[in-house]
Structures are given as C-alpha cells and as structure tokens.
C-alpha positions as CSV (number, residue, x, y, z in Angstrom):
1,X,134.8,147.6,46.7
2,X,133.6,146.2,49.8
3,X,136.9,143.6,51.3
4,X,137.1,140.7,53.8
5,X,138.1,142.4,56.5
6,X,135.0,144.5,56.0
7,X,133.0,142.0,56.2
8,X,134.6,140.7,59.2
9,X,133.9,143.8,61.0
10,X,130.4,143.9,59.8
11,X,129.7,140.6,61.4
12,X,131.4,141.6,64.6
13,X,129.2,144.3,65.3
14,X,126.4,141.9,64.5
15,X,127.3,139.8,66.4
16,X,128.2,141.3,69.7
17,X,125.0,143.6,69.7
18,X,123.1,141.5,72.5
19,X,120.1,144.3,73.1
20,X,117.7,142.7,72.0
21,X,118.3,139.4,73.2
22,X,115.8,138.6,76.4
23,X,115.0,135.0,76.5
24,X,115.5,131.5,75.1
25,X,114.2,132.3,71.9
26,X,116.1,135.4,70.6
27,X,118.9,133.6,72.4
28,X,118.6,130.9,69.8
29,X,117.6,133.8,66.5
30,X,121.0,135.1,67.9
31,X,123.4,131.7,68.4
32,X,122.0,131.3,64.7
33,X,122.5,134.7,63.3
34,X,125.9,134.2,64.8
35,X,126.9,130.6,63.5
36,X,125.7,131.6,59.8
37,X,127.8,135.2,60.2
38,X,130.6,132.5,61.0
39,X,130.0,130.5,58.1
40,X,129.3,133.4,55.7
41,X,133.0,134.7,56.8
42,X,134.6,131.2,57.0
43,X,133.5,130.4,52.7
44,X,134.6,134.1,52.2
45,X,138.3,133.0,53.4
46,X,138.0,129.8,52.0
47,X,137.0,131.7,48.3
48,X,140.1,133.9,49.2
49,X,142.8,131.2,49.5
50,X,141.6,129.4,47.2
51,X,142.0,132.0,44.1
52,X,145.1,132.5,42.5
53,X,145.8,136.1,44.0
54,X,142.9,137.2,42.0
55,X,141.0,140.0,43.3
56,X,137.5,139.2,44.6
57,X,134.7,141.3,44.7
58,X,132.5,141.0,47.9
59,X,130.6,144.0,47.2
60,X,127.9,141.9,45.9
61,X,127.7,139.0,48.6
62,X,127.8,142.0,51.0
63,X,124.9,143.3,49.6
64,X,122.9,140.1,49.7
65,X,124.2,139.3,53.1
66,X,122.6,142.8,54.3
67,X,119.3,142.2,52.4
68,X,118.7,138.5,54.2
69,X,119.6,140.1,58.0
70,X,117.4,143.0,56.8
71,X,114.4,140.3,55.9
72,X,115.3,138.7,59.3
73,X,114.9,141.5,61.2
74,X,111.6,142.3,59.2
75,X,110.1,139.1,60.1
76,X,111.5,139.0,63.7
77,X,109.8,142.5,64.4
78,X,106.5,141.0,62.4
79,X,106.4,138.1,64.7
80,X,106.8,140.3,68.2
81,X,104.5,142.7,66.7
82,X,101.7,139.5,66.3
83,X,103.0,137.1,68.5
C-alpha cells in the first residue's frame, strides 16, 4: 500500500528536478506540474483528516497520478520532437 508520505516524496522529487527546464515555456509546464502536485497532495491530506481513522488506500490515485505525468511527459517530448 502506497501512503501519503509516499506520495509526498514522489512529488518532491518531481518537483525539484529542474533539468529540463530552459525557457519560459517549460518554466510554465513546470510552475504547473508543480501547483497540481500541490493540489494532488493538499486533497490527499484533506481525504486523510477528514476520515474517521480509516485506512486509505492511495495505491490507486498513485497509479493514476503516474499515468497523467507519464502522458505529460509523452506529449511534452511529442511537441519538442515536432515543434
């Protein structure tokens, strides 16, 4: 079972990776990677206070979290790649 704090450390490496970040545009892919990382984590801890001490299980938001930044990246490589 995937937990919160997992997550948080999933989107911390996302977001401090800054490579590929060269000019205004990925700039602004990565402010809004960043802000919906923030929001992703932000619902997660609302979820989590929210619930009576039940467990939750993030394994499957992880998993569709990873699938949309793996789209993104497929379509931000498609777009260099033809831009």
């Amino acid at each position: 079972m995937i937990t919160i704090k997992q997550i948080k450390n999933i989107a911390k490496d996302i977001k401090e990776d800054k490579e590929w970040v060269n000019d205004s545009h990925t700039s602004a892919e990565h402010k809004g990677v960043c802000s919906g990382l923030d929001r992703l984590v932000g619902h997660l801890q609302e979820l989590e206070t929210t619930k009576d001490n039940n467990q939750i299980n993030y394994t499957q938001t992880a998993i569709h979290v990873i699938f949309l930044l793996m789209l993104w990246f497929i379509f931000y490589v498609a777009m260099w790649i033809f831009y």
